[in-house]
N, C-alpha and C positions, 0 to 999 in steps of 0.2 A: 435485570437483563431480559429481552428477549428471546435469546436462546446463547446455547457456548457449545464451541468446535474446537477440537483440540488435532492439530495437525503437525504429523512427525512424516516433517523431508527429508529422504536425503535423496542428493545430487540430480535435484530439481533441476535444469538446466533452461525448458521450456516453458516459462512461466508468461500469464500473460501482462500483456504492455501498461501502460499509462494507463487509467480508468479513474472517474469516480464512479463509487456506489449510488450514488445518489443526487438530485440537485437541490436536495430539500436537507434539514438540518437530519443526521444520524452520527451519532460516535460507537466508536468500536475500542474495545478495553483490550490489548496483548498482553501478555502475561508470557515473556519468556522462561520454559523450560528447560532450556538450555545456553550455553554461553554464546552468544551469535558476537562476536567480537570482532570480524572482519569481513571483508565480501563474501570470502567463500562460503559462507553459511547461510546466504540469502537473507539477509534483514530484509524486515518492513522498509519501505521507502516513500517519502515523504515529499513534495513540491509545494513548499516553505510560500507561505502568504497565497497558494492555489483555492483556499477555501472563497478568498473574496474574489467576486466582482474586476477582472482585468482586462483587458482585450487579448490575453491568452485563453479565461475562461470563454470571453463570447466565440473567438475564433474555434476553440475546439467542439463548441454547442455545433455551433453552424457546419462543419466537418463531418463532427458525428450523426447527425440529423441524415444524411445519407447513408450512412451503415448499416446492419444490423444490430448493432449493441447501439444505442445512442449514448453510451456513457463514457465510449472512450475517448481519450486526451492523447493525439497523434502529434501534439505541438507542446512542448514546455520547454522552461525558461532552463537549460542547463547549470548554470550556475545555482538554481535554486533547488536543485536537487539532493535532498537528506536522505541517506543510511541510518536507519536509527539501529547503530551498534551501543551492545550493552550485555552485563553479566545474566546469569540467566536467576529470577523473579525478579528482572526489572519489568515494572509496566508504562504503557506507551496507551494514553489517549489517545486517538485521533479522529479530528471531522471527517466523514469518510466523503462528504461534497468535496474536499481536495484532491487534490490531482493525487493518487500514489500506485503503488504495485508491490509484490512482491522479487525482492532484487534475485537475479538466475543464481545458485550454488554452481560449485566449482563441483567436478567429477566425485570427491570425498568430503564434500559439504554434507552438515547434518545441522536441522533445525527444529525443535520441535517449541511449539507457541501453543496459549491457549487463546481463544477469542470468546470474547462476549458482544452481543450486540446489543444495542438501546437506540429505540425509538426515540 
């Protein structure tokens, strides 16, 4: 890995939007520390088939090409959005070129995740 962050939420409510990290290939390793089994605890969030090539991705390139962050994703596919709920040491791949975010905690939400990153 290139480096690991280990982040303990609670009642994260502000969290930011849709983003990729990257448009080039990067995966990121989670490692829940905790049982994230519902919204309230802000899972990782996922936009299922986001990593390819769509006229979602080119649409949200072109969008964010205006902004300051160019990475953000102000358009996806609703239905294709994933919560990855799960007991905690479950791990969660993900291409981070996909669309995702971390989901907002309820008031008494707690989450605590570790991350790794790989070039």
């Amino acid at each position: 890995p290139k480096n690991m962050n280990v982040y303990l939420n609670s009642g994260v409510q502000s969290t930011r939007g849709f983003h990729v990290d990257t448009y080039t290939e990067k995966l990121k390793v989670f490692v829940y520390l905790t049982d994230c089994m519902d919204l309230s605890n802000g899972p990782y969030t996922f936009v299922k088939k986001s990593h390819r090539t769509s006229s979602f991705s080119i649409l949200n390139k072109y969008i964010s090409s205006a902004l300051p962050n160019r990475t953000e994703a102000p358009v996806v596919p609703l239905n294709n959005i994933i919560p990855v709920l799960a007991p905690k040491g479950s791990l969660v791949i993900s291409d981070q070129s996909g669309i995702h975010r971390g989901f907002p905690q309820s008031p008494e939400g707690k989450r605590a995740v570790a991350v790794l990153s790989f070039h």
